[in-house]
C-alpha positions in Angstrom: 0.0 0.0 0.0 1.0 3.3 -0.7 2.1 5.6 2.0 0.5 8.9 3.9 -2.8 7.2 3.2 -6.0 8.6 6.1 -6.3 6.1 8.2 -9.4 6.2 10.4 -10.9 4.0 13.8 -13.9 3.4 14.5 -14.6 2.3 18.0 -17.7 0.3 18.8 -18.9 1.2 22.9 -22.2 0.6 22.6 -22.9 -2.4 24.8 -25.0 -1.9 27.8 -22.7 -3.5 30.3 -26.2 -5.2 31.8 -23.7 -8.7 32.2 -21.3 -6.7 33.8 -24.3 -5.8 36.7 -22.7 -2.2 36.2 -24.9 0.7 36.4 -23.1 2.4 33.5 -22.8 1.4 30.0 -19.6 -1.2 29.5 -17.3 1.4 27.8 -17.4 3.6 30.8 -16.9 1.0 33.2 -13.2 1.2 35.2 -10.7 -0.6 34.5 -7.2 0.4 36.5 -8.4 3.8 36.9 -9.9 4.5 33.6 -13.0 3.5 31.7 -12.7 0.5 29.1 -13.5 3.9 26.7 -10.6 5.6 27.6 -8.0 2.9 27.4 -9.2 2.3 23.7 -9.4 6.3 22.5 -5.1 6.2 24.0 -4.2 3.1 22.0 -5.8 4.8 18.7 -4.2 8.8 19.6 -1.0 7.7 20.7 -0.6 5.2 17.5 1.3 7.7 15.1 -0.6 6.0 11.8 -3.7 6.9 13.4 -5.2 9.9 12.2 -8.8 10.5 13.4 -11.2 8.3 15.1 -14.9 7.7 15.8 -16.7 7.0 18.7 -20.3 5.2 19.0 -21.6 4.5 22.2 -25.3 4.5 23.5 -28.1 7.2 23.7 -27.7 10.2 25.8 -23.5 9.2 26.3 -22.4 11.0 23.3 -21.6 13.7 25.9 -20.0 12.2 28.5 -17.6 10.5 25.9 -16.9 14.3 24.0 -15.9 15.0 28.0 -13.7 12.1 28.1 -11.7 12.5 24.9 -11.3 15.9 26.5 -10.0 15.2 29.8 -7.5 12.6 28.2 -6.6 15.8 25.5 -7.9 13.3 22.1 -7.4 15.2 20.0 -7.9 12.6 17.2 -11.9 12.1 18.2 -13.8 13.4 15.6 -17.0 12.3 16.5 -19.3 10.8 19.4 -22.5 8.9 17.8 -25.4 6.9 19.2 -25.1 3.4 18.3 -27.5 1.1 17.3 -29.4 -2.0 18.5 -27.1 -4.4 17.1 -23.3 -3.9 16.4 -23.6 -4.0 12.5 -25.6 -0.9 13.2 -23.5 0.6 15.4 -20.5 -0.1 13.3 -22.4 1.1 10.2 -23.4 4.2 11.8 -19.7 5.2 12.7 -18.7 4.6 9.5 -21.2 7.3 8.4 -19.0 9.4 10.1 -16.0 9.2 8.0 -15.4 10.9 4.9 -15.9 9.2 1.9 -12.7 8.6 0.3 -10.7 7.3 4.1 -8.2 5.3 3.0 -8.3 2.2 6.1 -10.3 1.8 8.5 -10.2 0.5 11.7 -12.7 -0.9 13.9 -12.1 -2.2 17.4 -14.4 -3.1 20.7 -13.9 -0.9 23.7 -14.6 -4.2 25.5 -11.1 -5.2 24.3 -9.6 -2.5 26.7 -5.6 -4.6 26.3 -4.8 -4.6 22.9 -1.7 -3.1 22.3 -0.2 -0.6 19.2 2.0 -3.3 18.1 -1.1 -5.4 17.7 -2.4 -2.1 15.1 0.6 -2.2 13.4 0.4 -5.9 12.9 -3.2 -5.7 11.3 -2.1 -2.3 9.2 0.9 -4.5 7.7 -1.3 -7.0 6.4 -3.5 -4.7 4.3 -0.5 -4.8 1.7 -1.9 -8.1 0.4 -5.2 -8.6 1.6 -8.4 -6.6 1.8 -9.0 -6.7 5.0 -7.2 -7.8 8.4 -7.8 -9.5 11.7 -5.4 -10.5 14.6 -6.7 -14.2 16.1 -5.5 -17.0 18.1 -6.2 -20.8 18.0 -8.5 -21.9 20.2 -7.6 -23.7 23.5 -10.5 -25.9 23.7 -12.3 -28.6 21.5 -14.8 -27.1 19.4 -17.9 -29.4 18.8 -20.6 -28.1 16.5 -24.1 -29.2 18.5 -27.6 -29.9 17.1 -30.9 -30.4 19.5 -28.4 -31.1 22.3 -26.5 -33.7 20.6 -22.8 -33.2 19.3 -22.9 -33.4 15.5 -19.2 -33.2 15.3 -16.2 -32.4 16.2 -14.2 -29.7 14.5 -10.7 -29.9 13.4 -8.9 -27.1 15.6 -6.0 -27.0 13.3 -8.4 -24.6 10.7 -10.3 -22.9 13.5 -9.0 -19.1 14.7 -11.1 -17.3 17.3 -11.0 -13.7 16.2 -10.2 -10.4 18.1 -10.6 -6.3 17.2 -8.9 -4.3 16.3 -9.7 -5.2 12.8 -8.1 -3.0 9.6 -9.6 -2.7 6.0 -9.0 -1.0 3.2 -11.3 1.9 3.0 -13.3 0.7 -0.5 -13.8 -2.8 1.4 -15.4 -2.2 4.2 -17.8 0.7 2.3 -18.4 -2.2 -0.3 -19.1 -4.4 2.8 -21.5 -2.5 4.5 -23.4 -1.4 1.4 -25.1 -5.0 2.0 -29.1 -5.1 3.0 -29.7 -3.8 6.6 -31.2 -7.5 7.2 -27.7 -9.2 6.2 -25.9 -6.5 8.3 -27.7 -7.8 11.6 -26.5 -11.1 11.2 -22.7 -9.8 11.4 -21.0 -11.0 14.3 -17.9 -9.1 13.3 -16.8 -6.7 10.3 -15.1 -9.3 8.6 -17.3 -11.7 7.9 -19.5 -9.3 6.0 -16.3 -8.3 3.8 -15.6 -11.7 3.4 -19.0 -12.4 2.0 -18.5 -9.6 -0.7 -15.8 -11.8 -1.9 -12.8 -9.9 -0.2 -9.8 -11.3 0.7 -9.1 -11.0 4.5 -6.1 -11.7 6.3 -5.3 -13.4 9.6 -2.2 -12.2 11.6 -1.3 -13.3 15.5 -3.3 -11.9 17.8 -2.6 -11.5 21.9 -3.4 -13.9 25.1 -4.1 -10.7 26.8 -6.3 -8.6 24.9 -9.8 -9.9 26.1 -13.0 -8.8 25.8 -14.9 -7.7 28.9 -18.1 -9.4 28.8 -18.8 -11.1 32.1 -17.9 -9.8 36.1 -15.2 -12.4 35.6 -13.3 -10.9 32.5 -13.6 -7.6 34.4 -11.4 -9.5 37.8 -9.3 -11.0 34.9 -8.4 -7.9 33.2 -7.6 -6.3 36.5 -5.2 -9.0 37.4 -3.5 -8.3 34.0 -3.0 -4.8 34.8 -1.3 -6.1 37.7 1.2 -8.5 36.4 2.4 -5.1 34.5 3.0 -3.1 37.5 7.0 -3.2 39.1 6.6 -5.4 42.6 
């Protein structure tokens, strides 16, 4: 890929946080201090190939998240939107945001508070022969595909990846992507299996043990007791 191209994130914080039992949404839970939100606007303003970013979160928080990108002097937000009810939507809706002719874009889950700039420049490098890009890891457990119950089969883990955010596409791919009927865009589980089904190539680079996504109480404890394997004894 060419160089000096715009690069723009989107970052999906949308989720309610109601599995978390927290009385705020997820993205402006805390996490070491600062909310899930916070630690994902830094990765994306300190990252030098980062040049703006988006922010979707739920209804009546676009204000509180402006007032965060402040505090932490983002200077990269460009925008706080409301999200939608699924997170096709909500992804959609931030990339309303961007201007038309972006070069890449990223997209990445403020539930993944860990993920780290070398992990960005991993995905970034990958868009020089693919389409689209995705850091994953191969699944520690057996996979068994059940129906009514009843294992079906089991799945060879050797082709399996489980798939993280922050995931990077070129700017044409992911427009071309999400230009698909809303009722396909629903169905999405992540960006790139809708860029995928337009035919795209998308790439698979090595993701990282630690970057989790906070779902549960649990993943919350876990994530704190990451933080604290970083800090000196």
């Amino acid at each position: 890929m060419a160089e000096l191209l715009e690069t723009w994130a989107v970052i999906v914080a949308a989720g309610s946080g109601t599995r978390l039992g927290a009385d705020v949404p997820k993205a402006f839970v805390g996490l070491g201090g600062r909310a899930l939100l916070a630690r994902a606007v830094e990765l994306f303003e300190e990252h030098d190939a980062i040049d703006r970013m988006v922010v979707v979160v739920p209804a009546g928080w676009e204000e509180p998240a402006t007032l965060l990108a402040d505090q932490l002097v983002a200077g990269k937000v460009a925008a706080a939107v409301t999200g939608g009810a699924t997170r096709a939507e909500s992804v959609a809706l931030g990339l309303a945001e961007l201007p038309p002719d972006a070069d890449v874009v990223l997209v990445h889950d403020a539930a993944r508070p860990l993920a780290t700039p070398a992990l960005v420049d991993r995905v970034l490098a990958a868009l020089r022969e693919a389409d689209g890009a995705v850091p994953g890891l191969p699944p520690a457990d057996t996979i068994k595909r059940v129906k009514d119950g009843v294992v079906s089969e089991t799945l060879d883990r050797s082709s399996l990846t489980a798939v993280q955010t922050p995931q990077a596409f070129r700017g044409e791919a992911i427009r071309r992507a999400y230009g698909r009927p809303a009722g396909e865009l629903a169905m999405a589980t992540d960006c790139a299996s809708l860029v995928e089904a337009a035919g795209l190539a998308v790439a698979v680079v090595e993701g990282e043990r630690r970057n989790i996504k906070v779902t549960e109480r649990e993943d919350l404890a876990y994530a704190h007791w990451l933080l604290e394997l970083d800090e000196p004894a």
